[in-house]
PDB file of N, CA, C, O and CB in Angstrom:
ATOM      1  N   UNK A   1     100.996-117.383 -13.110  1.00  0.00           N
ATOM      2  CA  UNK A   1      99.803-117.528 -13.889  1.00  0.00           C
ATOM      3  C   UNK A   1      99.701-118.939 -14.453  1.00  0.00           C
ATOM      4  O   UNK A   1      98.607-119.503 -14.411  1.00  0.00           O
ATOM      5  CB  UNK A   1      99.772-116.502 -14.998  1.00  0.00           C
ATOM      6  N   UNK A   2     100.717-119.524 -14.956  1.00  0.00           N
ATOM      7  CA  UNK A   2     100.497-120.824 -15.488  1.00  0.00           C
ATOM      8  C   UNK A   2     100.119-122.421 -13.912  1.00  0.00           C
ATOM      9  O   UNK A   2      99.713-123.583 -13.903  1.00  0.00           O
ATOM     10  CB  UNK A   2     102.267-121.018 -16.560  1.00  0.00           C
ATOM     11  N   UNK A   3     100.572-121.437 -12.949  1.00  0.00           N
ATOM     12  CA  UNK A   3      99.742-122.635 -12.124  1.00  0.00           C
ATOM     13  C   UNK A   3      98.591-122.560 -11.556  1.00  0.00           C
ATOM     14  O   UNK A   3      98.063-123.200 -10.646  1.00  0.00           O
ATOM     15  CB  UNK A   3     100.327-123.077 -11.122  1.00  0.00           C
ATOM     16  N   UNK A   4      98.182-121.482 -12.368  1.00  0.00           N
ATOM     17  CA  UNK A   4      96.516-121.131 -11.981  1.00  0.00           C
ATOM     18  C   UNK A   4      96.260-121.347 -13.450  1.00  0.00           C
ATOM     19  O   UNK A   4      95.440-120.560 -13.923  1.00  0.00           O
ATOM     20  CB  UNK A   4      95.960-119.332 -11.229  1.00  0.00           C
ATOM     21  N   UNK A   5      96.761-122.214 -14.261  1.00  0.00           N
ATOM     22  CA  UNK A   5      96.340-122.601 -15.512  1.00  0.00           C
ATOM     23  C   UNK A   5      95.656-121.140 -16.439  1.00  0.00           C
ATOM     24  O   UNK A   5      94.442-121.241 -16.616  1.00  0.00           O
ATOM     25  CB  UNK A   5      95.196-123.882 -15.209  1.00  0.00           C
ATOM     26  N   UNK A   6      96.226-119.997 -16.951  1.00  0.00           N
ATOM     27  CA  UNK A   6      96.162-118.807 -17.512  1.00  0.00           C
ATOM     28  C   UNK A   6      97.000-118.812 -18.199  1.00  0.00           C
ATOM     29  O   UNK A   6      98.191-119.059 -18.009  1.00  0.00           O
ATOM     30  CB  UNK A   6      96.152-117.829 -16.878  1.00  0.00           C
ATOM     31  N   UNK A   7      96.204-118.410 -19.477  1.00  0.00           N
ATOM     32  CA  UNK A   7      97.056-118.441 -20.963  1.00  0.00           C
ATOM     33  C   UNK A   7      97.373-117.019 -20.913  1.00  0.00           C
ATOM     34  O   UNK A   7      96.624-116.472 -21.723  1.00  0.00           O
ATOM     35  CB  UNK A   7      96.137-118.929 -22.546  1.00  0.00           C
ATOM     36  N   UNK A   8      97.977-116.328 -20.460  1.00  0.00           N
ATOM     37  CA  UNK A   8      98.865-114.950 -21.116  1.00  0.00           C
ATOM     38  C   UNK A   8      98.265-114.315 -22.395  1.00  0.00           C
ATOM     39  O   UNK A   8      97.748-113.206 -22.531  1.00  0.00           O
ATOM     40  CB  UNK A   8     100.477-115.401 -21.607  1.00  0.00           C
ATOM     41  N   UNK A   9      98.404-114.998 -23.020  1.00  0.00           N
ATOM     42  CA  UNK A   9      98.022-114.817 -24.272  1.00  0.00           C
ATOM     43  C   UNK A   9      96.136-114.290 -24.467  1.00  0.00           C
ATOM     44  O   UNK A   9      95.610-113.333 -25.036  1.00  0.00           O
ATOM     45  CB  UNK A   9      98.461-116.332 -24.959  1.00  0.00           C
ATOM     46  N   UNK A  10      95.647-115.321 -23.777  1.00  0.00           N
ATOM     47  CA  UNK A  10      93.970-115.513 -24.031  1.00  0.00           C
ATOM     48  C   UNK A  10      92.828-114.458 -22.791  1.00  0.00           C
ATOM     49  O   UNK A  10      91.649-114.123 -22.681  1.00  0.00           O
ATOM     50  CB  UNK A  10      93.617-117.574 -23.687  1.00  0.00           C
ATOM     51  N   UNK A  11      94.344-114.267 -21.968  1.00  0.00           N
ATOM     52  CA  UNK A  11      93.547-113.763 -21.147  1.00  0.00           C
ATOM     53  C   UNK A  11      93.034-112.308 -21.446  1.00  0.00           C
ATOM     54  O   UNK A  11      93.414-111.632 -22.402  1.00  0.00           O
ATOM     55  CB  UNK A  11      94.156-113.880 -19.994  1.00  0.00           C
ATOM     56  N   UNK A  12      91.811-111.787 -20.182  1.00  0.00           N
ATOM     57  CA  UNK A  12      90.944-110.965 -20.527  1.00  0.00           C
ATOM     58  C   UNK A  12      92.223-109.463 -18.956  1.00  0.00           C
ATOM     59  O   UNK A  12      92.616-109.539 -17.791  1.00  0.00           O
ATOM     60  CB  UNK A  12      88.704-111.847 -20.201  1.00  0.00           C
ATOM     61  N   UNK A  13      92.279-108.497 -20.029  1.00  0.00           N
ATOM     62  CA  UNK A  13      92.877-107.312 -19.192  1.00  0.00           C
ATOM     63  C   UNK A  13      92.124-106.930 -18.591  1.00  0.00           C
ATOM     64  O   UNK A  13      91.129-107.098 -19.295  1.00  0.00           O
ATOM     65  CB  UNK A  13      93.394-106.269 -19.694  1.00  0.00           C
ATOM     66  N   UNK A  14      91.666-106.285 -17.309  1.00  0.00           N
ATOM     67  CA  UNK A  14      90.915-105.815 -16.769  1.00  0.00           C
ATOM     68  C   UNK A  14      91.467-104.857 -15.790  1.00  0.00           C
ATOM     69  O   UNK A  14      92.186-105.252 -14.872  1.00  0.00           O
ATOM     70  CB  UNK A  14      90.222-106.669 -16.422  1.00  0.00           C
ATOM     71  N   UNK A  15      91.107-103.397 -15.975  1.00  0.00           N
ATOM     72  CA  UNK A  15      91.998-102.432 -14.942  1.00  0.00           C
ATOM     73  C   UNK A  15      91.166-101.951 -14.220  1.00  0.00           C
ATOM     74  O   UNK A  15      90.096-101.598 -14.717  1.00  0.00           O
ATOM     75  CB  UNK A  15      92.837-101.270 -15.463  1.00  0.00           C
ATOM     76  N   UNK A  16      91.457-101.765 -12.575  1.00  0.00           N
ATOM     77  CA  UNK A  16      90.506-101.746 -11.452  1.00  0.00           C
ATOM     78  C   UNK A  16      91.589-100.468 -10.561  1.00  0.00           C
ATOM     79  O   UNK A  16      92.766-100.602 -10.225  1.00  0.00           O
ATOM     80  CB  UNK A  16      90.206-103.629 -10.576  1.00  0.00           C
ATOM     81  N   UNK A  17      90.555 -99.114 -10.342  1.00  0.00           N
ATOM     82  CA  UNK A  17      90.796 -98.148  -9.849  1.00  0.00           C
ATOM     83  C   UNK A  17      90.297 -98.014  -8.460  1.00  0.00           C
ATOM     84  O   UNK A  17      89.217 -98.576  -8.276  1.00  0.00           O
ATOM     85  CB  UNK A  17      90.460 -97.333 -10.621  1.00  0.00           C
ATOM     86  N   UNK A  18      90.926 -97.275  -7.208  1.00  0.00           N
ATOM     87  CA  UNK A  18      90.796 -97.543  -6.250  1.00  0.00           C
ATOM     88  C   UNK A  18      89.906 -95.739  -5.810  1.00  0.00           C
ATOM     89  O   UNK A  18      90.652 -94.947  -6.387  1.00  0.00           O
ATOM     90  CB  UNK A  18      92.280 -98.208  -5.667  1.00  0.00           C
ATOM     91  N   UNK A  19      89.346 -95.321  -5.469  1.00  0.00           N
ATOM     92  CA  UNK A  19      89.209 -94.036  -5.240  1.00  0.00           C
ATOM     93  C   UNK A  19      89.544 -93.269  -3.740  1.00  0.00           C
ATOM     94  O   UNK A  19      89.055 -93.771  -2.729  1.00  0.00           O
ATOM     95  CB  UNK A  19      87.928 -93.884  -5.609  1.00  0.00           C
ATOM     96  N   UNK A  20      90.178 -92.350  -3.656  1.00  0.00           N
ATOM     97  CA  UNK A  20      89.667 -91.693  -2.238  1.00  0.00           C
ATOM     98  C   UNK A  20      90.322 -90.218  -2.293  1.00  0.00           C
ATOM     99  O   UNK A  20      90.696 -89.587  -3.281  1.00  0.00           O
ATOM    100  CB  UNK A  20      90.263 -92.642  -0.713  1.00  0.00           C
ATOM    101  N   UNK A  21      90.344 -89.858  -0.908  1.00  0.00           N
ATOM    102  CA  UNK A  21      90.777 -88.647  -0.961  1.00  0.00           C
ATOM    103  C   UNK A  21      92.433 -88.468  -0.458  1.00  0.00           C
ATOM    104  O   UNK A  21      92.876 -89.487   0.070  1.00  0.00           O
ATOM    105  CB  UNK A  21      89.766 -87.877  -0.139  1.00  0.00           C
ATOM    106  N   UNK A  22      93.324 -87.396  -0.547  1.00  0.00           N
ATOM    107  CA  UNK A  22      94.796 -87.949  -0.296  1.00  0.00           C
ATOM    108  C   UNK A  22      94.839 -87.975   1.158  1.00  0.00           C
ATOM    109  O   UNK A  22      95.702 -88.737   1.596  1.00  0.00           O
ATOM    110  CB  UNK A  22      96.074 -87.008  -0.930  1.00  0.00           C
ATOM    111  N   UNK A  23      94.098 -87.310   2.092  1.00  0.00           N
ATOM    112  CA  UNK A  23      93.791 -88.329   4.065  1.00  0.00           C
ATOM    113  C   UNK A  23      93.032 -88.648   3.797  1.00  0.00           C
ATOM    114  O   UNK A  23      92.158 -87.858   4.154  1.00  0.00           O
ATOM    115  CB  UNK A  23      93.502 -87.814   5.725  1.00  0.00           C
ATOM    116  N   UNK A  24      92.403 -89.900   3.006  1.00  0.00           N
ATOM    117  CA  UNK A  24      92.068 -91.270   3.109  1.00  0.00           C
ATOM    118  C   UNK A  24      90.744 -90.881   3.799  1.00  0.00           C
ATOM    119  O   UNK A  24      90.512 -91.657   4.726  1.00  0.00           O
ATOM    120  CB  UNK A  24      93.168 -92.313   3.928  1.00  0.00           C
ATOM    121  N   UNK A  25      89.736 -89.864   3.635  1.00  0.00           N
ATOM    122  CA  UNK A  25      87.883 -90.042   4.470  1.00  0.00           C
ATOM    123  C   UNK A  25      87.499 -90.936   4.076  1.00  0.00           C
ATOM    124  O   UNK A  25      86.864 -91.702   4.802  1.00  0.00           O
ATOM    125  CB  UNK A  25      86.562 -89.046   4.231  1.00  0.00           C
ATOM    126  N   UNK A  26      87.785 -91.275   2.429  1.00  0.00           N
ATOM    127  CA  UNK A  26      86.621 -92.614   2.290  1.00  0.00           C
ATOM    128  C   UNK A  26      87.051 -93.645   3.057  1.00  0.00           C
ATOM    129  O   UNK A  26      86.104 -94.164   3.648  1.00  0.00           O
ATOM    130  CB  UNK A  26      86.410 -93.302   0.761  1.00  0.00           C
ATOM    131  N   UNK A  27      88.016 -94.111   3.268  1.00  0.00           N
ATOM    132  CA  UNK A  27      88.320 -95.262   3.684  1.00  0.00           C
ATOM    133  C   UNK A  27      87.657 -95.031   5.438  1.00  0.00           C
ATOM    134  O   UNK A  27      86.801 -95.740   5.968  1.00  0.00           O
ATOM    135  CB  UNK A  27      90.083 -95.569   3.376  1.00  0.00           C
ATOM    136  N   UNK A  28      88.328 -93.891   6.026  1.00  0.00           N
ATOM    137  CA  UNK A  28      88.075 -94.055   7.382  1.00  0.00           C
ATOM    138  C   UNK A  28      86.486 -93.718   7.618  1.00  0.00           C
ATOM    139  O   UNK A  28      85.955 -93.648   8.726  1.00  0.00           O
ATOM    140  CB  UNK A  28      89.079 -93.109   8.227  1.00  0.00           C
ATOM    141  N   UNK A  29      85.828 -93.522   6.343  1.00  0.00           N
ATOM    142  CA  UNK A  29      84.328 -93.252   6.968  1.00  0.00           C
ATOM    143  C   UNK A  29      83.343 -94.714   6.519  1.00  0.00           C
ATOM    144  O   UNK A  29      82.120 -94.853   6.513  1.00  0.00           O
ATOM    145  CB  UNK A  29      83.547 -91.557   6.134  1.00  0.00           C
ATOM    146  N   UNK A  30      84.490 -95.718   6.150  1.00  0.00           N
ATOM    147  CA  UNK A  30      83.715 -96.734   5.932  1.00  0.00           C
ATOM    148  C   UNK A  30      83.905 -97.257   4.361  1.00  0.00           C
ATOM    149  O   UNK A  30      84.113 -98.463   4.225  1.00  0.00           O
ATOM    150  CB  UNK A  30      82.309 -96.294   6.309  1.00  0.00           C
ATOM    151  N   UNK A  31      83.841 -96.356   3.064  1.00  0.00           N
ATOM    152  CA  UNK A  31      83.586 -96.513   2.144  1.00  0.00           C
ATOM    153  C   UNK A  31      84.135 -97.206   0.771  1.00  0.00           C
ATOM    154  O   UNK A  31      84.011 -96.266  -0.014  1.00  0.00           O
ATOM    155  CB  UNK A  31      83.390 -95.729   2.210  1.00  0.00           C
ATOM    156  N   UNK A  32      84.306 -97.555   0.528  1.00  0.00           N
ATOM    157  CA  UNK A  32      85.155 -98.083  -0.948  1.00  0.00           C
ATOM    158  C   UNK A  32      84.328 -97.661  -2.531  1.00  0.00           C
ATOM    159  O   UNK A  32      83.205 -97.951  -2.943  1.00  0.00           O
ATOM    160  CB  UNK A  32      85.235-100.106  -0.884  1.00  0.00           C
ATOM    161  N   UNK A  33      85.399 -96.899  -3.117  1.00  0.00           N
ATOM    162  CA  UNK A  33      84.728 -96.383  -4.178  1.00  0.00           C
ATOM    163  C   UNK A  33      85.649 -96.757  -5.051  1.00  0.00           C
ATOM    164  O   UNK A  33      86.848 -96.522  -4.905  1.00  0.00           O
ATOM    165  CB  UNK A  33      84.343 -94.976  -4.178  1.00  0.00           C
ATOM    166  N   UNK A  34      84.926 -97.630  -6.438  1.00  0.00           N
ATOM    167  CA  UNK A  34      85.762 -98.566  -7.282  1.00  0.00           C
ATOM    168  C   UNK A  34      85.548 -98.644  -8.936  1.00  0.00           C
ATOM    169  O   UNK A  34      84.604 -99.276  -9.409  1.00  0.00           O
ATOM    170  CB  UNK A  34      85.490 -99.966  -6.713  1.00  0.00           C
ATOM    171  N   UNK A  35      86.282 -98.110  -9.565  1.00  0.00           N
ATOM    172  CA  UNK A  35      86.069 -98.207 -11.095  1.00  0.00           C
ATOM    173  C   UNK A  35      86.514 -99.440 -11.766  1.00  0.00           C
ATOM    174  O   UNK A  35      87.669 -99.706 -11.433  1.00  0.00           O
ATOM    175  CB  UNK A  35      86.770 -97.115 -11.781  1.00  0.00           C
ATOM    176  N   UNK A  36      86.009-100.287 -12.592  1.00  0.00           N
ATOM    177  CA  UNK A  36      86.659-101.287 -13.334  1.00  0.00           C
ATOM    178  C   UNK A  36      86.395-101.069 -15.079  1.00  0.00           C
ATOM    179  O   UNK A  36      85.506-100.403 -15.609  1.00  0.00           O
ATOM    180  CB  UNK A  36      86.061-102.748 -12.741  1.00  0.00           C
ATOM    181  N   UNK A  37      87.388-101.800 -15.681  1.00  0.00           N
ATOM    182  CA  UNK A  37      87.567-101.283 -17.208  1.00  0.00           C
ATOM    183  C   UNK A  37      87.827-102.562 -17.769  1.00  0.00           C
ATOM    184  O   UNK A  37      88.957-103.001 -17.554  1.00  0.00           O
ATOM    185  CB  UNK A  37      88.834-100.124 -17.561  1.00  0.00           C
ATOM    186  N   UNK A  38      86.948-103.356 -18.523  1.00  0.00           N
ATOM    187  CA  UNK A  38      87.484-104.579 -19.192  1.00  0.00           C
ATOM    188  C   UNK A  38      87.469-104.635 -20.868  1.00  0.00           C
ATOM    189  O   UNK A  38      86.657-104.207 -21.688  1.00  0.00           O
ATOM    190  CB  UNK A  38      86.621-105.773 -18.637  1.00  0.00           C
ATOM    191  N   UNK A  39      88.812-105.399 -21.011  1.00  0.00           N
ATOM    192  CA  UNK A  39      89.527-105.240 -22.351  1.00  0.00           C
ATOM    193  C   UNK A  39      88.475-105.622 -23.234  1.00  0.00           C
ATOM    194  O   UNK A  39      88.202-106.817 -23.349  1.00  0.00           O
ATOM    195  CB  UNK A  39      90.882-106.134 -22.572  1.00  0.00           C
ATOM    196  N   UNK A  40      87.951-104.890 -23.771  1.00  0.00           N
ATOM    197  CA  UNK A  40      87.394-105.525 -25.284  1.00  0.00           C
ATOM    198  C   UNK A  40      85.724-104.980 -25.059  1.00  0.00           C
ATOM    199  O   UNK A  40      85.135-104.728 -26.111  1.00  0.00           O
ATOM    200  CB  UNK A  40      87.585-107.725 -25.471  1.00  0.00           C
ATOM    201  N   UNK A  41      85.068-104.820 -23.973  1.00  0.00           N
ATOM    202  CA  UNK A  41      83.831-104.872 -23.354  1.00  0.00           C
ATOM    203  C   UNK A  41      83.904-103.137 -22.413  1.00  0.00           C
ATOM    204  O   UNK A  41      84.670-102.210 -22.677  1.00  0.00           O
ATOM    205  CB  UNK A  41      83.743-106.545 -22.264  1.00  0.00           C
ATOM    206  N   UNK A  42      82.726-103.187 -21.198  1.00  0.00           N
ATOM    207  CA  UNK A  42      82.626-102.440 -20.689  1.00  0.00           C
ATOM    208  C   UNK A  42      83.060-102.020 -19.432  1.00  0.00           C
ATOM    209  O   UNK A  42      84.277-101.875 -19.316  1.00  0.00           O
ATOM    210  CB  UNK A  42      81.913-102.444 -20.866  1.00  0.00           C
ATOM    211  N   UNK A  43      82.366-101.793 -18.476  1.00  0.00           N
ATOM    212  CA  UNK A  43      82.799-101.439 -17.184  1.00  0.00           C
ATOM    213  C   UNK A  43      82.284-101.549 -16.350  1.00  0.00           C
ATOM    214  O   UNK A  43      81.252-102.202 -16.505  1.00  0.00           O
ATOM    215  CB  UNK A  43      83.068-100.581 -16.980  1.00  0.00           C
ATOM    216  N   UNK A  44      82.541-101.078 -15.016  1.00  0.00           N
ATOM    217  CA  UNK A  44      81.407-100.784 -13.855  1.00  0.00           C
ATOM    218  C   UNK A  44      82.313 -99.438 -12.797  1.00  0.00           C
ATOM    219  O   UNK A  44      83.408 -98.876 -12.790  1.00  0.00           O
ATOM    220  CB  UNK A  44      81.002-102.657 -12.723  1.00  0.00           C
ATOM    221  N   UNK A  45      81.203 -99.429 -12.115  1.00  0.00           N
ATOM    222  CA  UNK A  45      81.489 -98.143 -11.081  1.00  0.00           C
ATOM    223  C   UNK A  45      80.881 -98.879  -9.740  1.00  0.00           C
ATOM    224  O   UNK A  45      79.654 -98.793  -9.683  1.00  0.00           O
ATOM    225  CB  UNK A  45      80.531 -96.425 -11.552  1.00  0.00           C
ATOM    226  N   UNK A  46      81.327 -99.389  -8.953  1.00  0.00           N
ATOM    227  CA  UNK A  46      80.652 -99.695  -7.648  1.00  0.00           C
ATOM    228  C   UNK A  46      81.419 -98.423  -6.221  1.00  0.00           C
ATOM    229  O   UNK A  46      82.435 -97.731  -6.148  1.00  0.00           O
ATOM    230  CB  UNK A  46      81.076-101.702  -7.313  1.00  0.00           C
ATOM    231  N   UNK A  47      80.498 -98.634  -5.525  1.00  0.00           N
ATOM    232  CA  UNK A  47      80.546 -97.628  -4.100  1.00  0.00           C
ATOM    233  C   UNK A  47      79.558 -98.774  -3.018  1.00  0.00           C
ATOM    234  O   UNK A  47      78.370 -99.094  -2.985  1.00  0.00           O
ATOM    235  CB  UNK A  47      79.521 -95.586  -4.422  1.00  0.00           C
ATOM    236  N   UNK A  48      80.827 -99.152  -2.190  1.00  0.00           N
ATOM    237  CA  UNK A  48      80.349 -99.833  -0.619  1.00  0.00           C
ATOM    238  C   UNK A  48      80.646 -99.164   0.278  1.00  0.00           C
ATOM    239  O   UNK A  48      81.546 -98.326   0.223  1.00  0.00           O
ATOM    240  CB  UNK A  48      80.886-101.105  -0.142  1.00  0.00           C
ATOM    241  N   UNK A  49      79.658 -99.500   1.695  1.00  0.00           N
ATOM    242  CA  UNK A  49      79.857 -99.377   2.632  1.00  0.00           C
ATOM    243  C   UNK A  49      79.950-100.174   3.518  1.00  0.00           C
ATOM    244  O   UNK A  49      79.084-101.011   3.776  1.00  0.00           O
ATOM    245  CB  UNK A  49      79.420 -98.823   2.784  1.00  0.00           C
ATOM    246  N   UNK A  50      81.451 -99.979   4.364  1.00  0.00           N
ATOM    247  CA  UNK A  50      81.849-100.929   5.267  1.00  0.00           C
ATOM    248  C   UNK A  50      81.427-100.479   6.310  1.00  0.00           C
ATOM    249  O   UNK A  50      81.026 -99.322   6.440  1.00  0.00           O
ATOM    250  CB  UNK A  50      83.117-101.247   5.345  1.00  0.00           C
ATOM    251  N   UNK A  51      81.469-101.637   7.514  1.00  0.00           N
ATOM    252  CA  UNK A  51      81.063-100.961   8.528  1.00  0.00           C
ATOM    253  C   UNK A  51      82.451-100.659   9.728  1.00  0.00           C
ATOM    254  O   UNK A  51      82.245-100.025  10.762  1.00  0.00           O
ATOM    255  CB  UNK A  51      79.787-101.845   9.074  1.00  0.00           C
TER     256      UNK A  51
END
């Protein structure tokens, strides 16, 4: 982190969830389904499709 110049200290936590099923359909039908959680603030929910 410090040679990507990141203060430890200052930085922002952010926890990022991966979704699927335990044999993996989303993945093999294309899809990515994604939760994110940031420290202090809010979130998001995104869903792509790959091809």
């Amino acid at each position: 982190m410090r040679s990507l110049g990141i203060d430890e200290l200052k930085a922002q936590i952010r926890q990022v969830v991966f979704f699927d099923t335990p044999d993996l359909a989303l993945h093999r039908a294309g899809r990515v389904v994604r939760a994110r959680r940031i420290q202090g603030g809010g979130g998001d929910k995104v869903e792509k499709l790959r091809r």
